[in-house]
Backbone as CSV, one residue per row, in Angstrom:
resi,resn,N_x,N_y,N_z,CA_x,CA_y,CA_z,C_x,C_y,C_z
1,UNK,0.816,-1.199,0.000,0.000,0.000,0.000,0.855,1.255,0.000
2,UNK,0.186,2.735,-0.428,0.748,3.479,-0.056,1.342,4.177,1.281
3,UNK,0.718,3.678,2.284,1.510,3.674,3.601,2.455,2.641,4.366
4,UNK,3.150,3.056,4.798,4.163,2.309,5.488,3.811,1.415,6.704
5,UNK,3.583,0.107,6.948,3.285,-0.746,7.934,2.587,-0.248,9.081
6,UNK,4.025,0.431,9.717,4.222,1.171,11.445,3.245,2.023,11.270
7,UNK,2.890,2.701,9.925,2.215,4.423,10.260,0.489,3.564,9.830
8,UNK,0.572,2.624,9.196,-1.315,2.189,8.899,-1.478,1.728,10.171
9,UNK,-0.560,0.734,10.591,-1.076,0.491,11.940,-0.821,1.206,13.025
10,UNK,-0.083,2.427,13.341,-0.969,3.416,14.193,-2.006,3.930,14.048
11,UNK,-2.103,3.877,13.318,-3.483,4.442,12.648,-4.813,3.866,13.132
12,UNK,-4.065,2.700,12.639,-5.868,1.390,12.802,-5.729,1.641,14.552
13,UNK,-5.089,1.853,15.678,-4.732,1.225,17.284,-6.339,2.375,17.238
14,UNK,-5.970,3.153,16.568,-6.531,4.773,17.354,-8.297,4.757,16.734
15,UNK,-8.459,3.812,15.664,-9.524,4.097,14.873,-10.847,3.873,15.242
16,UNK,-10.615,3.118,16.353,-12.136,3.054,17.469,-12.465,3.915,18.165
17,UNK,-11.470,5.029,18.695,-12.105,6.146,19.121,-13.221,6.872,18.796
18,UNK,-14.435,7.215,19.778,-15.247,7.817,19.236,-15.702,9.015,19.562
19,UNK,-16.401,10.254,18.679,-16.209,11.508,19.306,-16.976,11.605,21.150
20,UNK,-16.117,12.504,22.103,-16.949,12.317,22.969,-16.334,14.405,23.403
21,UNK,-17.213,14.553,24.275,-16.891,15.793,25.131,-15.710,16.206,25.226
22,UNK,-14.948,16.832,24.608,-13.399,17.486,25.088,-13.018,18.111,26.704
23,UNK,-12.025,17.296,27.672,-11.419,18.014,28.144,-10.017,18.879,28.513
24,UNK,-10.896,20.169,28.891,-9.131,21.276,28.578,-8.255,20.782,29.519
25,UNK,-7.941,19.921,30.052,-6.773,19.739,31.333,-6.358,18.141,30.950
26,UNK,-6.847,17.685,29.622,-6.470,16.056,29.264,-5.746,16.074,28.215
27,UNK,-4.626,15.317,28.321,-3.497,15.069,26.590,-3.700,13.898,26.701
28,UNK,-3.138,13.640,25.484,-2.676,12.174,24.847,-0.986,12.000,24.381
29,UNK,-0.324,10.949,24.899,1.122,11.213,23.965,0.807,10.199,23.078
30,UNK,1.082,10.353,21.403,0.974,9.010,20.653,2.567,9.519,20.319
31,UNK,2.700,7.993,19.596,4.266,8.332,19.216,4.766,6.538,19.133
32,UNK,4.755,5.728,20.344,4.970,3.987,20.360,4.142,3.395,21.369
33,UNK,4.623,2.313,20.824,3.482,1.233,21.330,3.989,0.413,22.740
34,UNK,4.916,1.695,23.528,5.485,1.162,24.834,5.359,2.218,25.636
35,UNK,5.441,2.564,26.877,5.519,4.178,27.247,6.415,4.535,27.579
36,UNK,6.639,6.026,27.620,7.854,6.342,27.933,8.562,6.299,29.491
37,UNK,9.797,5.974,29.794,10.268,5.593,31.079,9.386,6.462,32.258
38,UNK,9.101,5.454,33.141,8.568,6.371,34.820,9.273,7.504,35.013
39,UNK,10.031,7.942,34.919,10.581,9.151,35.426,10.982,10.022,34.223
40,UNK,10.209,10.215,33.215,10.199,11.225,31.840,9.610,12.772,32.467
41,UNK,10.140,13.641,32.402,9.990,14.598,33.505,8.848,15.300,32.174
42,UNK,8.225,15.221,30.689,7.683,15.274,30.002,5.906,15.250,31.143
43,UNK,5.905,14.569,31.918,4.346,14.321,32.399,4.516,15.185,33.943
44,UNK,5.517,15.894,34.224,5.633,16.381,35.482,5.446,18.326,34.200
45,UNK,6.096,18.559,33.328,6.074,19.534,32.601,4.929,20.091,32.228
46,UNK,3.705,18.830,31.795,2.369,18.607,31.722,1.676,19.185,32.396
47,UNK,2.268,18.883,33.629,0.969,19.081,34.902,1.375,20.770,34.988
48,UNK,2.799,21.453,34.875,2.745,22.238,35.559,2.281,23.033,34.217
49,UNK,1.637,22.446,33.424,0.750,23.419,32.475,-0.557,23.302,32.348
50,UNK,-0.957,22.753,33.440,-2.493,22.744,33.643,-2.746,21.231,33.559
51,UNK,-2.235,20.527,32.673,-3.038,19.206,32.175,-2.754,18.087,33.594
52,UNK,-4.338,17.822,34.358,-4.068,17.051,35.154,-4.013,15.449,34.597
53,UNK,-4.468,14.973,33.598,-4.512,13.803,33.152,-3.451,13.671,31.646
54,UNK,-2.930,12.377,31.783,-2.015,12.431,30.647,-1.915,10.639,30.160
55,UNK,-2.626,9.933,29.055,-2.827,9.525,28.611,-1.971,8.627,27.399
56,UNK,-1.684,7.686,27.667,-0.873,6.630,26.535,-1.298,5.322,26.379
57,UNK,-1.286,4.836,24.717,-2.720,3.817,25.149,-1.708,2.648,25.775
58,UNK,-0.374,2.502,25.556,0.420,1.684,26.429,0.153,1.623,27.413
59,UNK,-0.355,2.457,28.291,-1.168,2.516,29.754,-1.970,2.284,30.226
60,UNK,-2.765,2.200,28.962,-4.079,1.449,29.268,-4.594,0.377,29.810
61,UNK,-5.511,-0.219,30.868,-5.707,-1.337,31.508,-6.991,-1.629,31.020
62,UNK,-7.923,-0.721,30.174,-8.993,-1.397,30.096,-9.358,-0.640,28.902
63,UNK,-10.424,-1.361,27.906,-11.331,-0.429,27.165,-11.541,0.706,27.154
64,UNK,-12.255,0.951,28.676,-12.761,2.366,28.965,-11.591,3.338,28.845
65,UNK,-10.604,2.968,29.174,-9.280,3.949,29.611,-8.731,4.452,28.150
66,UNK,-8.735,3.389,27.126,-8.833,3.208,25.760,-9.853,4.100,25.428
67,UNK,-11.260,3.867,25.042,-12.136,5.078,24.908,-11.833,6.699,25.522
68,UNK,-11.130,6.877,26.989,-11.184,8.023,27.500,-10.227,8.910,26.450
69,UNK,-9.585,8.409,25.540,-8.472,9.004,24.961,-8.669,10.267,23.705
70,UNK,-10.437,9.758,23.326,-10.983,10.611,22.787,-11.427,11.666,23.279
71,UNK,-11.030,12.080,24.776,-11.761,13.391,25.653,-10.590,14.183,25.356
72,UNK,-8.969,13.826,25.067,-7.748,15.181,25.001,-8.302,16.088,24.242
73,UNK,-7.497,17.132,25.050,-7.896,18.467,24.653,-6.708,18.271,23.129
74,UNK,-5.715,17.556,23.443,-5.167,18.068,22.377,-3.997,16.658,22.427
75,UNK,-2.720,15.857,21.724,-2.492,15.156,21.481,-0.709,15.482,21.301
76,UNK,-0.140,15.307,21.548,1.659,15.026,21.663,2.165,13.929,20.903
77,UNK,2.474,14.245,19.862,2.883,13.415,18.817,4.656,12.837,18.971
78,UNK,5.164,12.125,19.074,6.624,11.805,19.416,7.289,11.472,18.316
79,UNK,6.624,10.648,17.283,6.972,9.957,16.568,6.475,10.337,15.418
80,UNK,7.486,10.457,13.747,6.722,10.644,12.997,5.799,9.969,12.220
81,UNK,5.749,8.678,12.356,5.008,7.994,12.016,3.438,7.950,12.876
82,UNK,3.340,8.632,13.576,2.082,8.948,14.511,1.656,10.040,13.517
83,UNK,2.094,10.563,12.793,1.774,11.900,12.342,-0.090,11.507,11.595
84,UNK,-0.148,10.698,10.800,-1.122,10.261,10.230,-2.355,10.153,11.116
85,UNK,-2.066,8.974,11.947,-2.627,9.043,13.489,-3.313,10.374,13.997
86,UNK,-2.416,10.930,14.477,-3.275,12.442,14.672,-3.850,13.310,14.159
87,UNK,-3.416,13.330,12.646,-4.502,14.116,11.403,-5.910,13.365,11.459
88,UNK,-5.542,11.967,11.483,-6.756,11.366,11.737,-7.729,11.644,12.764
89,UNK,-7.573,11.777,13.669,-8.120,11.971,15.138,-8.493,13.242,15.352
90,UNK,-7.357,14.507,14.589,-8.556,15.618,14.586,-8.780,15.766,13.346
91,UNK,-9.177,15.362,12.039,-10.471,15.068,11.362,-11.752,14.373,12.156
92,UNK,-11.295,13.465,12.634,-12.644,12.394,13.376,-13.201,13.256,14.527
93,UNK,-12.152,13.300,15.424,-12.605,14.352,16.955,-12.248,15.487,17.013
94,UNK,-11.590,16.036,16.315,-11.368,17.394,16.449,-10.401,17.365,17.742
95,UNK,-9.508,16.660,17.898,-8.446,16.847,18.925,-7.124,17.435,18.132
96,UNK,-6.640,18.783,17.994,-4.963,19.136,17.601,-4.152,18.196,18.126
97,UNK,-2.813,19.030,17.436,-1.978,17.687,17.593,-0.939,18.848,18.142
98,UNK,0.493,18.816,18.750,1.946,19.491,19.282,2.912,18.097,18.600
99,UNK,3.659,18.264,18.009,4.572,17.963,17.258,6.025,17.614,18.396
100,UNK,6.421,17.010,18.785,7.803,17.112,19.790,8.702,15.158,19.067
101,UNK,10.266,16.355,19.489,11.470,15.319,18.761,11.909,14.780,19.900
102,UNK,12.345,13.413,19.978,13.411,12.751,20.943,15.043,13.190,20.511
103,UNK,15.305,14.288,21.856,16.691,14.825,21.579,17.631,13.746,22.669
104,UNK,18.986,14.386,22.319,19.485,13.965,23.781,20.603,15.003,23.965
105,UNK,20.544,16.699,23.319,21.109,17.584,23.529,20.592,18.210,24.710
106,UNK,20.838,18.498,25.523,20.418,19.182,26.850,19.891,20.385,25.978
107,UNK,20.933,21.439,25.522,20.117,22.750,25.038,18.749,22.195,24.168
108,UNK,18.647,21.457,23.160,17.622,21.687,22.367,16.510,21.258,23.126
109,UNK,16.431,20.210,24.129,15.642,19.730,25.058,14.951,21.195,25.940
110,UNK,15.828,21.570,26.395,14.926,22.988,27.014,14.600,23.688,26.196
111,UNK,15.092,24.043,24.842,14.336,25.060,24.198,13.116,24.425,23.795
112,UNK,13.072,23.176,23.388,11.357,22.412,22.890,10.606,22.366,23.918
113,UNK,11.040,22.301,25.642,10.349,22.463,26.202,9.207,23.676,26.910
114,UNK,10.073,24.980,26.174,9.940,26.060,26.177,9.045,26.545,25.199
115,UNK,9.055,25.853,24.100,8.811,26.149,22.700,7.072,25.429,22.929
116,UNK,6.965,23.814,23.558,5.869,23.303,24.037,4.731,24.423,25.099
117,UNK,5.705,24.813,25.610,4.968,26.019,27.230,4.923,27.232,26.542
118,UNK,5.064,27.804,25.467,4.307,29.075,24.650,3.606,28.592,23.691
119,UNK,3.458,27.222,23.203,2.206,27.310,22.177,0.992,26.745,23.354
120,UNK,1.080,26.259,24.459,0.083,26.002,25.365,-0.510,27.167,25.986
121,UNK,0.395,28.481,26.190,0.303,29.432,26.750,0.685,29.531,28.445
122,UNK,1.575,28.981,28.351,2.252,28.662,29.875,3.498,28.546,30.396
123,UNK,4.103,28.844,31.572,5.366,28.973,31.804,5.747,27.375,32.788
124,UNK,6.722,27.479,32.734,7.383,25.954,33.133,8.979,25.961,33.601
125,UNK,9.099,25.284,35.008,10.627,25.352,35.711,11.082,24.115,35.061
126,UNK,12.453,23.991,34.191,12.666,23.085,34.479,13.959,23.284,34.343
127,UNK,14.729,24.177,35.463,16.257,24.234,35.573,16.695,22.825,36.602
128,UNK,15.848,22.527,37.338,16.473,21.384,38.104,16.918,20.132,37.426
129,UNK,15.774,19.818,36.368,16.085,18.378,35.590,17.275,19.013,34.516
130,UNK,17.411,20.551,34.232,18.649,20.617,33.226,19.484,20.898,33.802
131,UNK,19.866,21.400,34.976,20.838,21.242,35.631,21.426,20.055,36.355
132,UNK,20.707,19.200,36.365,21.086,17.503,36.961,21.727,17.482,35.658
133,UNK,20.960,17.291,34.889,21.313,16.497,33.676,22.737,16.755,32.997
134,UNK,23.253,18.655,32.955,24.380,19.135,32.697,25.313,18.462,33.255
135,UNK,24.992,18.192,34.616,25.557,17.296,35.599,26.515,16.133,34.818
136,UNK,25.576,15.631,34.838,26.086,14.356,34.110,26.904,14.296,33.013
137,UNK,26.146,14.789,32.275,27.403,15.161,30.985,28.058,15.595,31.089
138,UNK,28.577,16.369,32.034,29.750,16.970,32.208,31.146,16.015,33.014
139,UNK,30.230,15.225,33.671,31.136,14.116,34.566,31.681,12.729,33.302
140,UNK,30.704,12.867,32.479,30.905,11.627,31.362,32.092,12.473,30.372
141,UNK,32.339,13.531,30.454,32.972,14.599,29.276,34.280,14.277,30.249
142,UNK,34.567,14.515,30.990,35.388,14.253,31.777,36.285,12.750,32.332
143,UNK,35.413,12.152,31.937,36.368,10.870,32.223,36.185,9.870,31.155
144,UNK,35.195,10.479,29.855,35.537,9.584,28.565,35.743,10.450,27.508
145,UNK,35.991,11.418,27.672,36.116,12.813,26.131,37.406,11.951,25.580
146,UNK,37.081,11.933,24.108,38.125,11.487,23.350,37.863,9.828,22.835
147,UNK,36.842,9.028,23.875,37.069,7.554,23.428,36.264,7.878,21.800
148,UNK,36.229,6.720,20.909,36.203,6.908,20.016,34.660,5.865,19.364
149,UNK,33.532,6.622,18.941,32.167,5.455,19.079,31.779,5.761,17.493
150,UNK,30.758,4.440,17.533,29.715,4.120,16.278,28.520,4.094,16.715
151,UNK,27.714,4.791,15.935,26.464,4.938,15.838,25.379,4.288,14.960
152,UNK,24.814,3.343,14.847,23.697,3.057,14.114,22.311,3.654,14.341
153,UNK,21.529,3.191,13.638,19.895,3.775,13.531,19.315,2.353,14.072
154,UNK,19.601,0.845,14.963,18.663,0.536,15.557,18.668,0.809,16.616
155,UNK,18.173,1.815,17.083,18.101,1.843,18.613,16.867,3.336,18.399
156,UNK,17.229,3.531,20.259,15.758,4.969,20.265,16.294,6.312,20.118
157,UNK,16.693,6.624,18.778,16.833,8.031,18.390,17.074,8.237,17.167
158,UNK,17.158,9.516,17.106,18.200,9.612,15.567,19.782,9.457,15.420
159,UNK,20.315,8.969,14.772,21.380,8.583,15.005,22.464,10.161,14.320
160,UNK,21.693,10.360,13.910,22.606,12.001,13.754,22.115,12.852,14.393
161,UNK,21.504,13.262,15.397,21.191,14.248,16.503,22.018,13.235,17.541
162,UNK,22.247,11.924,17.794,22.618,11.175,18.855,24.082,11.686,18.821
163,UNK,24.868,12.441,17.668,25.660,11.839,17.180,26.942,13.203,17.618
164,UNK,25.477,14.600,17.550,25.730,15.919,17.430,25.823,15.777,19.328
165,UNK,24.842,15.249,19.575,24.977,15.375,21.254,26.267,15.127,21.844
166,UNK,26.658,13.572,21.365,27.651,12.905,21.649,28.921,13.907,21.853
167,UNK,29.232,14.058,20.330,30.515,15.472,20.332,30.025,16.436,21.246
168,UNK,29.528,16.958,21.130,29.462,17.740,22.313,29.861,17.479,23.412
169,UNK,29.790,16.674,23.887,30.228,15.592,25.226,31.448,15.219,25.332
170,UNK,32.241,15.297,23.819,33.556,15.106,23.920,34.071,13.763,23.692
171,UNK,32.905,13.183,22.619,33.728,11.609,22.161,33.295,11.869,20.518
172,UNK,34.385,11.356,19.964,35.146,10.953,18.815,33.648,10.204,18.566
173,UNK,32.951,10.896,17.375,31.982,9.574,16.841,32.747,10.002,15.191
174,UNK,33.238,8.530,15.041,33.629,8.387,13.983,33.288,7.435,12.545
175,UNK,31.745,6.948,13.197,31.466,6.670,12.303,29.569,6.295,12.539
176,UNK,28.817,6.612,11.382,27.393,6.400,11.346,27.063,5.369,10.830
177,UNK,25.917,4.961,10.832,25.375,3.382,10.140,23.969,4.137,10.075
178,UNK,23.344,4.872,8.993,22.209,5.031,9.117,21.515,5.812,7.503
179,UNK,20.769,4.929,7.429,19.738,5.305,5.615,18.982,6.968,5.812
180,UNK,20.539,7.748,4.477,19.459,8.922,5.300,18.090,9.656,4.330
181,UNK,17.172,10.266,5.196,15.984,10.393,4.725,16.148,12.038,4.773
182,UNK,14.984,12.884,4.042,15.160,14.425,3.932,15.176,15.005,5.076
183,UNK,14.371,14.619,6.053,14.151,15.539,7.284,15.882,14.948,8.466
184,UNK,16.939,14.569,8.372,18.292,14.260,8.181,19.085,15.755,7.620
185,UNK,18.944,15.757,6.668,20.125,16.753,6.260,20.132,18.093,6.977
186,UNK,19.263,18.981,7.755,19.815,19.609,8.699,20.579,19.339,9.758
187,UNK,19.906,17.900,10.102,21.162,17.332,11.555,22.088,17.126,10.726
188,UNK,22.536,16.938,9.235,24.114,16.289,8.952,24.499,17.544,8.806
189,UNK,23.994,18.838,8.702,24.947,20.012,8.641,25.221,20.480,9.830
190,UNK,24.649,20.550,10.554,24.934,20.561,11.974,25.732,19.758,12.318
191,UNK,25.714,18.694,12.273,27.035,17.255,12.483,28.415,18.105,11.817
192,UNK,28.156,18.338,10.905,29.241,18.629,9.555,30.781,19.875,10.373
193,UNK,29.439,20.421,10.730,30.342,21.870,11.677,30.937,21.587,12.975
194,UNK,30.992,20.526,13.102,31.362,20.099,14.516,32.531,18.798,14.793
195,UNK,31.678,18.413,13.283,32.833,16.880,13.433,32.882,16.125,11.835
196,UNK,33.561,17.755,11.218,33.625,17.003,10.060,34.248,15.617,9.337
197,UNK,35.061,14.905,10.538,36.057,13.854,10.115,34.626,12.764,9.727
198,UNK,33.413,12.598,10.480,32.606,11.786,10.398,32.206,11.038,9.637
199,UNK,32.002,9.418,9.506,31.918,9.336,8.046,30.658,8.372,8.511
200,UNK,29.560,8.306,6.913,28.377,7.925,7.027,28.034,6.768,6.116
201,UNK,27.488,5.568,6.823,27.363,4.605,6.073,26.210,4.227,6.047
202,UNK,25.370,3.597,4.999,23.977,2.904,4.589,23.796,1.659,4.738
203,UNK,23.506,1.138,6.091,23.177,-0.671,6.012,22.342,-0.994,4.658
204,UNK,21.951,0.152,3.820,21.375,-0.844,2.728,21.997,-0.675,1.461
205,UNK,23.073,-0.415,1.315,24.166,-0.804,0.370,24.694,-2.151,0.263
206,UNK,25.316,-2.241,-0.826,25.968,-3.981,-1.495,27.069,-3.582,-0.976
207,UNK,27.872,-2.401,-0.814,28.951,-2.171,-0.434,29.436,-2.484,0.527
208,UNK,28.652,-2.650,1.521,29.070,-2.754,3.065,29.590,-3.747,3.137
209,UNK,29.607,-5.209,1.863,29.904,-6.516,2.302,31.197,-6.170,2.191
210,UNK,32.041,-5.272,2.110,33.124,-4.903,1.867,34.108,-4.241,2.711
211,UNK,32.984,-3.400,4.048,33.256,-2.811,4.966,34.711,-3.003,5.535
212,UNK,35.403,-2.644,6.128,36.838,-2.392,6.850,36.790,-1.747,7.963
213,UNK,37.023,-2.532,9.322,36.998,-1.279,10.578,38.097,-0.606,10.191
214,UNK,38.175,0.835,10.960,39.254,1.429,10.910,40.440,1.508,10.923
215,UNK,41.406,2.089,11.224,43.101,1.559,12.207,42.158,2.472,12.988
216,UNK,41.705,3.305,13.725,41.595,3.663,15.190,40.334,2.481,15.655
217,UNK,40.512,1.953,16.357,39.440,0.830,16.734,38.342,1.682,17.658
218,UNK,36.878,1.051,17.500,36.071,1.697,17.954,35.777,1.469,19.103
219,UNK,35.767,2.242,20.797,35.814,1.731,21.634,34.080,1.201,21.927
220,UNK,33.376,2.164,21.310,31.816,2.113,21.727,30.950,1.784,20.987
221,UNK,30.027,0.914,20.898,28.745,1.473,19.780,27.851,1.540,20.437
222,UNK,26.857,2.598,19.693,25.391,2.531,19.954,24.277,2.195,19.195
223,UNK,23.747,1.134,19.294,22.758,0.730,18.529,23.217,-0.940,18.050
224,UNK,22.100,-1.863,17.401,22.364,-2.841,17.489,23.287,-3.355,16.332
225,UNK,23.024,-2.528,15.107,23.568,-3.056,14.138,25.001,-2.089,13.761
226,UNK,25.347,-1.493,14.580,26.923,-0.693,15.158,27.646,-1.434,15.506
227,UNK,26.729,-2.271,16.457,27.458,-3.724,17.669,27.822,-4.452,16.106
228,UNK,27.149,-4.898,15.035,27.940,-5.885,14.412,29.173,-5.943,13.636
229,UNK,29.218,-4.232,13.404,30.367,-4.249,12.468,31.610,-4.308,13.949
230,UNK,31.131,-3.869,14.678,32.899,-3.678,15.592,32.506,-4.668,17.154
231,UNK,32.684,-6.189,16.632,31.931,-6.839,17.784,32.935,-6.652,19.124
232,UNK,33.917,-6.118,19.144,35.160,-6.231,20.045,34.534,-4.437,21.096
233,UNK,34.450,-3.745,20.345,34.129,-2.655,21.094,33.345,-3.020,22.706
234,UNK,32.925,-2.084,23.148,31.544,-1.883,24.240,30.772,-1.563,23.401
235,UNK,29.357,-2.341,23.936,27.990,-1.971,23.112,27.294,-1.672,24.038
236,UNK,26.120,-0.938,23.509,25.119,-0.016,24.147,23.764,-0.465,23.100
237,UNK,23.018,-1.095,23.255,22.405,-1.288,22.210,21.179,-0.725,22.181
238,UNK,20.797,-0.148,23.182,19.523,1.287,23.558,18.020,1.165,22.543
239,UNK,17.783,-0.268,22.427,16.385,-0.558,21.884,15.265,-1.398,23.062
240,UNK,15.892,-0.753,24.378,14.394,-1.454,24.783,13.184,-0.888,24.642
241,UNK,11.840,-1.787,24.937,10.629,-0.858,24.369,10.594,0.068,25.521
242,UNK,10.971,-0.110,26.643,9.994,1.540,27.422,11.093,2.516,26.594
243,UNK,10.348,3.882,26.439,10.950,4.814,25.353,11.620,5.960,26.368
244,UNK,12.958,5.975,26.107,13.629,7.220,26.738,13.251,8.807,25.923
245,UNK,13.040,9.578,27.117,12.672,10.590,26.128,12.720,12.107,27.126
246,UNK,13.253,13.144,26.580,13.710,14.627,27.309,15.038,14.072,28.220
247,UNK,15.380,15.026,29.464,16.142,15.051,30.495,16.887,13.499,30.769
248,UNK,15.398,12.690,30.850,16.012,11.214,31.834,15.975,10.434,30.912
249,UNK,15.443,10.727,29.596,16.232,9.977,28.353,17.922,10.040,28.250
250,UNK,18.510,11.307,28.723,19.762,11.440,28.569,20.232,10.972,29.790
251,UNK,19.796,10.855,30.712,20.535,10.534,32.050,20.483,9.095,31.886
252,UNK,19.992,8.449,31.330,19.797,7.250,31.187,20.679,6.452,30.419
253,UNK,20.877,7.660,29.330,21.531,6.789,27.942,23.108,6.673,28.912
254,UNK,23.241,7.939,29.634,24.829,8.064,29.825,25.043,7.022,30.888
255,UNK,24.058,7.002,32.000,24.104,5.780,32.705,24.534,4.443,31.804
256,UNK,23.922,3.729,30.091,24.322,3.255,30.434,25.656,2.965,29.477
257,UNK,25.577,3.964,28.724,27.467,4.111,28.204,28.243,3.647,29.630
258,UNK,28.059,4.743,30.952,29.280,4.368,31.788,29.413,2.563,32.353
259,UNK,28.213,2.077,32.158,28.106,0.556,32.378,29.071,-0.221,31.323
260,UNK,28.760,0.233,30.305,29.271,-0.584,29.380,30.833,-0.374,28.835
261,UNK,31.236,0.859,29.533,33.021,1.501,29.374,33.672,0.809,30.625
C-alpha cells in the first residue's frame, strides 16, 4: 500500500475512538506502542501546564481507559510515524496535535520544552532536571572525552542528533550506520560543523559486504547493528521498548554508556 506498515497500523490502534466531550486539562502522547520511562519529567512539565490527566494507550488497563483518549484536549505526537494518526483523530474528533522530537542535547531539550509552554500558553521550571542532567554530561565529558564510538539507527533516536549530542560531550563519533531520509540533512549540517572527520554509512548498500573497521578501533557502539560491524568494542544497544525521552532519556543513555566503558 501506499503507507508504510508502522504508520497504517498506528493508525488502525486509534480508529475506534469515538467523538466524545473534550477536556481542557487532558493530553494524549501518541508516538509507540510502549511508554515512555517512569521518570520522563515530560508528564511532570504537563501538569505544571495545567493538564491534570495524561494519557498513553500503552497505559491502558482497560477499554474504557482506551475510549477516555478521545476526551484530550489536544495530542503530543513523538513519533513521525504517529503523524497520520493524529490528522486522523482531529479530522474524526477534532483533537490538535503538538509535534515534539526525541533529543538527547540538553540545550535543544529545554528550548522544545519552552517552545511546548508558549504554544500552550504557559510557563514551566525546568532548571532542576537541566541542571542535573548538565551534571552528568559533564562528569561523562570528563572521564571519557576522546574515546572513540559508532552509531547506528537501531536503537531509540536519531542517530545524527545522537551523534551531534555525543561530540558535544567530547567523544570521537567516527562513524554512522544510518539510511538517510530528507528531514536528516539539517542534523548532517549541523554534524558537519562540529565533526567534520565523520563518516556515514547505509546498512542498505551492497557495499558494506566490503566494509573495513578502521586503524583507530572503535571503543563504543550505539545501537544494534553498530554492535555488528565492531563486535570487540563496548555496546550499548539502547532498543528497549519503554521509550527514553527529554532530560532522563539522557541521564539514562549516559548511565548506560558508563556501564558498558
Amino acid at each position: 500500500g501506499r503507507r508504510p506498515p508502522m504508520v497504517a497500523v498506528r493508525q488502525s490502534v486509534y480508529s475506534l475512538l469515538k467523538p466524545q466531550k473534550r477536556h481542557s486539562r487532558e493530553a494524549n502522547i501518541l508516538g509507540f506502542f510502549s511508554p515512555l520511562q517512569d521518570d520522563c519529567e515530560l508528564y511532570d512539565v504537563l501538569h505544571q501546564l495545567g493538564i491534570r490527566t495524561v494519557r498513553e494507550l500503552s497505559r491502558a488497563t482497560s477499554m474504557e481507559e482506551y475510549y477516555a483518549m478521545a476526551r484530550a484536549n489536544f495530542n503530543i505526537v513523538l513519533h513521525p510515524e504517529s503523524r497520520l494518526a493524529a490528522r486522523d483523530m482531529e479530522e474524526r474528533l477534532h483533537i490538535p496535535n503538538i509535534e515534539m522530537v526525541r533529543l538527547y542535547d540538553v540545550e535543544r531539550i529545554a528550548r522544545q520544552y519552552q517552545a511546548l509552554a508558549k504554544v500552550l500558553g504557559g510557563t514551566i521550571d525546568d532548571r532542576a532536571w537541566k541542571e542535573e542532567t548538565l551534571g552528568v554530561v559533564a562528569s561523562m565529558k570528563k572521564a571519557y572525552a576522546g574515546r572513540h564510538v559508532a552509531i547506528g539507527e537501531m536503537m531509540n533516536g536519531n542517530a545524527f542528533e545522537l551523534a551531534i549530542a555525543l561530540s558535544h560531550a567530547g567523544f570521537m563519533v567516527d562513524e554512522l550506520f544510518s539510511n538517510v531520509t530528507a528531514q536528516d540533512f539539517s542534523w548532517i549540517r549541523a554534524l558537519s560543523a562540529i565533526s567534520p572527520e565523520t563518516k556515514v554509512y547505509s546498512n542498505l548498500s551492497p557495499s558494506m559486504l566490503y566494509y573495513e573497521e578502521p586503524a583507530t578501533p572503535i571503543e563504543l557502539t550505539i545501537g544494534k547493528d553498530a554492535a555488528w560491524y565492531h563486535p570487540k568494542a563496548a555496546h550499548v544497544h539502547w532498543d528497549d521498548d519503554v521509550q527514553p525521552f527529554g532530560y532522563a532519556g539522557v541521564r539514562a543513555l549516559y548511565k548506560a554508556i558508563e556501564e558498558a566503558l
